[in-house]
N, C-alpha and C positions, 0 to 999 in steps of 0.2 A: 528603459528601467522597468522591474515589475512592480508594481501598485501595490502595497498593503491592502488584503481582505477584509481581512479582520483584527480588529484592534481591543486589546483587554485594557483598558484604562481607567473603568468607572464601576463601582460596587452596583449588580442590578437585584436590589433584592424584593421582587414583586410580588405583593401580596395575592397567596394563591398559586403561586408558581412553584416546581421545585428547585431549590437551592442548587446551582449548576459548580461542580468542582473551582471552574474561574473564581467566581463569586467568594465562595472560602479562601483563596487563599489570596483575592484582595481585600476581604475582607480580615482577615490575617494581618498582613503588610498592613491596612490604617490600624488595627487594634496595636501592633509593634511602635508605629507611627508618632502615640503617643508618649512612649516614653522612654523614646530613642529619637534621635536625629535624622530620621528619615522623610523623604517625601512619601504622603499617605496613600499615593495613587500611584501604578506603573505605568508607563509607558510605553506597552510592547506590542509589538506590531509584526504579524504573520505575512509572508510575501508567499504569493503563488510557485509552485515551483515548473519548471518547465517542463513540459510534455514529451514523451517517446515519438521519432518521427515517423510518420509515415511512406513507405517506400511504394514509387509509381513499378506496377509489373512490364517486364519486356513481351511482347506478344506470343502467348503460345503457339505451340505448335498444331499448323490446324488440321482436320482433317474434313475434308468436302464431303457434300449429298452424296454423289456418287459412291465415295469410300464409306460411307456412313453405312447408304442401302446394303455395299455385301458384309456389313456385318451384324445385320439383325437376327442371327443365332447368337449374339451375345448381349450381356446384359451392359457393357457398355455401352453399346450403343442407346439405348432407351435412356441411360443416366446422360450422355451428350445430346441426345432431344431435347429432353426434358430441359437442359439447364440451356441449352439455344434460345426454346420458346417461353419460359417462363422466366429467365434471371439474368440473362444476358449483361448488359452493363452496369444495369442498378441494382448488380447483386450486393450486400453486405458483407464487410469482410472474413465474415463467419460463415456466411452461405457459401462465396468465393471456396472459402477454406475446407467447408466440408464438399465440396464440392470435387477439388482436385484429389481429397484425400481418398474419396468414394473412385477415381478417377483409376489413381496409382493401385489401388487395393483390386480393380476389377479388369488391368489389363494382361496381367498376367493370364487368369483363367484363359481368357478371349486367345491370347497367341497360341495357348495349347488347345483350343477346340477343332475335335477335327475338321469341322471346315472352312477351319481360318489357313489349315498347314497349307491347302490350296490355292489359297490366292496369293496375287502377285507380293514378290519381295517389297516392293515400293510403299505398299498401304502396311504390311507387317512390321517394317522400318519406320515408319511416322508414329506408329502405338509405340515404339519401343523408346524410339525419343521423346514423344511427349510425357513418356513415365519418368526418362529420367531427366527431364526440364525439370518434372512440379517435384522429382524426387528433392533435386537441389533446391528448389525453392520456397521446399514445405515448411521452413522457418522464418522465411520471410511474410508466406500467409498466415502464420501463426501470429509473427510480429503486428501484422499488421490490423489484426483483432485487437490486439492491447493498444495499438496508436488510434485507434478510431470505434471502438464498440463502445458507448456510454455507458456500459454496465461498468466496465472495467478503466478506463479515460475517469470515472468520475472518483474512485478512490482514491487518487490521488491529487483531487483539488482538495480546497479547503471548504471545510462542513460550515455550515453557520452555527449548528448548535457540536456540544460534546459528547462523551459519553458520559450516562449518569453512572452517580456511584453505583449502583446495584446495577445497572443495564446490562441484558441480556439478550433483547432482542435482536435478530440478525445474525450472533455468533455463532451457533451451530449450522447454521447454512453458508454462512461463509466461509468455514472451515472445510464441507464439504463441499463446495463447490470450487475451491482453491485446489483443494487435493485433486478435484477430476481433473483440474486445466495442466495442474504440476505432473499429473499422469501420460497427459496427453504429449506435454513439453519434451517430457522422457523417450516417449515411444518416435517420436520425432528425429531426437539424439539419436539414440540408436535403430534409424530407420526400421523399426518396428512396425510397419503401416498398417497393418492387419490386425495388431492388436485395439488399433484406435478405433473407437463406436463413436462417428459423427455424431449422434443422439447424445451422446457425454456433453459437447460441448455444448449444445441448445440446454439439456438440463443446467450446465453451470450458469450459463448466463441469466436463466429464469432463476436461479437463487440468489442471485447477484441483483437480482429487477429491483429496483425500489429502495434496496439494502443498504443502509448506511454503516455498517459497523465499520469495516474497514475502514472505509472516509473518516469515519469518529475519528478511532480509534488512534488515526495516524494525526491527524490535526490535535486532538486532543493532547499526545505525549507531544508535541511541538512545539504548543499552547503550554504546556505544566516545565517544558525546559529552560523557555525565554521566561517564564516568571520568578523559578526557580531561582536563572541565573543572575536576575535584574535585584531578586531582594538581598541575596549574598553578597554581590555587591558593594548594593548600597549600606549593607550592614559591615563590611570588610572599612566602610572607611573610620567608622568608629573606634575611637579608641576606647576600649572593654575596662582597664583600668581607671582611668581618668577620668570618663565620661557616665558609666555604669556603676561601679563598685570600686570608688576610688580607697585608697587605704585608712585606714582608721576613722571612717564615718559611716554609718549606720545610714543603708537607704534601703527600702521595703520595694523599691519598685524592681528590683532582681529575682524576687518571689512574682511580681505580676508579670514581669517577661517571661517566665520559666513554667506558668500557668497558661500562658498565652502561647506560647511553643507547641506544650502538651495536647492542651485544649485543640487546636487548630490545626497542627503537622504531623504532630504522636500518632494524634487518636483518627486525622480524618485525611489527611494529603497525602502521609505516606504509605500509607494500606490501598488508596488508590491508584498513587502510584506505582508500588509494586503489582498492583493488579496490572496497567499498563504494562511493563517491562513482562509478567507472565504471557500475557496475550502476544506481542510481539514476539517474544522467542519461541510463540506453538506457528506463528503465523508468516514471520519473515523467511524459514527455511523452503515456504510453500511457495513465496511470492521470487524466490532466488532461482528457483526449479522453472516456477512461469518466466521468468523476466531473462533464464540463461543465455538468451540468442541475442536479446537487446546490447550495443556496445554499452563501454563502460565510460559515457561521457555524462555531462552534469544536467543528467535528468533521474529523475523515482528512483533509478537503480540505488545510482552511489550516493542519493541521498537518505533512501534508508539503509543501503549496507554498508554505506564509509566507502572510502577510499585510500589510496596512500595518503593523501592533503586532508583527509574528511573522514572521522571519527563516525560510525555507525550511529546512527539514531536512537538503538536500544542502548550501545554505551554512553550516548549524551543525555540520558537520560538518566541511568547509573549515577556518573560524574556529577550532575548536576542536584543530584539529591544525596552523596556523598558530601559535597562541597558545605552544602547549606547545614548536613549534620555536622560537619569540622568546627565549624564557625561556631554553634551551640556546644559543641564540646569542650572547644576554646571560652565560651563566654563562664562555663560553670568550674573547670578549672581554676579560669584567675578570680572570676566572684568567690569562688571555696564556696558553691554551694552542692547538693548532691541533686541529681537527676533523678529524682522518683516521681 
């Protein structure tokens, strides 16, 4: 079973610190707390989600000293040195990857140079099949970047801290460093090899270094769903009539619930929220691009794109701050008071 990371259950409002979106809206929930039948505190707890796996490679296709030496009129050859004595098995799966792609992209020249038309069929057959090994399994090295590089493995654990309200930092570089890998993903598709600049993907991962937005980003709307969903809820078991604004008795506390809505979710949760759902639909159509070759089993994919069983992330997200405005729609309704 996966362990809860993180747990929103207790107001942290430290002096000197800034107010973290949690915080308002349990802070929220105990100000409703008092004068509604609610528990003051949630109880919601975020689970790790599962990782993309990593695929072991079958051995390529090798080619010997021998075949190596008759082809140093190519620049192959010097990229198959080079990655012998310097990367060999503890290459990363991003060197791996730029590596084959540098691979694919440099043996075609090498088969048409005229001194390759010379030698024997046997060495000109092993470049041809070793193009089209890494051709076929240029998605698998791809995949295997997003199962194992921490740049990209860490956006989708869960963050300790959120995004703040105003936070910015990280977004523009995320954005462009998602479009070069969604670039990359593409030319892969459509075996494009030559349009791919191994150096794209070192830049993305160096903007991706240290960068939490994404991580935020995506814990954070996960964080603001299950709280969402946890106070709708527990305000759903209320009876609105009976218990709020029963008939023919004058109670003032339907004005401090409807201040305290304003106050808290009007003015401050759902303008964050809808920021969340912005950011998600500039950012998920990048991360569908990167993640294309990944199946579609219950990992990152289909938990933030849904599935037939599994409602997309940015639509639980929607739903869940639909829901919670239903319920105050419904509360002002049968109070007959106006939403202003």
């Amino acid at each position: 079973m996966l362990k809860p990371l993180l747990i929103f259950s207790t107001v942290m409002m430290l002096v000197g610190c800034a107010e973290q979106p949690t915080d308002v809206h349990e802070e929220y929930r105990h100000r409703l707390a008092k004068f509604v039948s609610i528990a003051q505190t949630s109880d919601v707890a975020l689970e790790s989600w599962p990782q993309f796996d990593y695929s072991e490679l079958a051995p390529s296709t090798t080619i010997s000293l021998i075949q190596l030496g008759q082809l140093n009129h190519c620049q192959l050859a010097g990229h198959i040195a080079s990655h012998n004595n310097q990367l060999g098995k503890v290459a990363t799966p991003s060197e791996l990857f730029k590596y084959h792609i540098r691979f694919i992209q440099l043996v075609e020249p090498c088969l048409k140079h005229p001194k390759t038309i010379h030698l024997n069929t046997d060495l000109k057959q092993a470049l041809a099949d070793a193009r089209t090994q890494k051709v076929h399994m240029a998605s698998v090295y791809f995949n295997n970047i997003l199962a194992r590089e921490p740049e990209l493995t860490r956006m989708t654990t869960l963050s300790a801290s959120q995004l703040g309200f105003e936070e910015q930092a990280g977004k523009v570089q995320s954005q462009e460093a998602l479009e070069l890998l969604a670039q990359i993903a593409d030319n892969i598709e459509a075996e494009n090899f030559n349009a791919i600049d191994p150096v794209e993907l070192t830049a993305a991962l160096s903007s991706l270094n240290n960068n939490d937005y994404v991580r935020k980003l995506l814990t954070s709307t996960r964080a603001h769903i299950a709280l969402n969903n946890a106070l709708t809820l527990a305000l759903e078991d209320i009876n609105i009539s009976e218990n709020i604004c029963p008939p023919n008795r004058a109670n003032s506390d339907t004005v401090i619930l409807h201040n305290i809505f304003n106050m808290f979710y009007i003015k401050q949760l759902q303008p964050y929220q809808a920021h969340l759902s912005g950011d998600l639909q500039r950012l998920t159509p990048l991360l569908a691009r990167i993640w294309q070759f990944m199946p579609d089993t219950d990992n990152p994919k289909t938990r933030v794109f849904g599935s037939i069983q599994r409602t997309s992330l940015l639509q639980q997200l929607k739903q869940a701050s639909k829901n919670h405005v239903l319920w105050w729609q419904n509360f002002y309704k049968q109070c007959d008071i106006k939403p202003v």
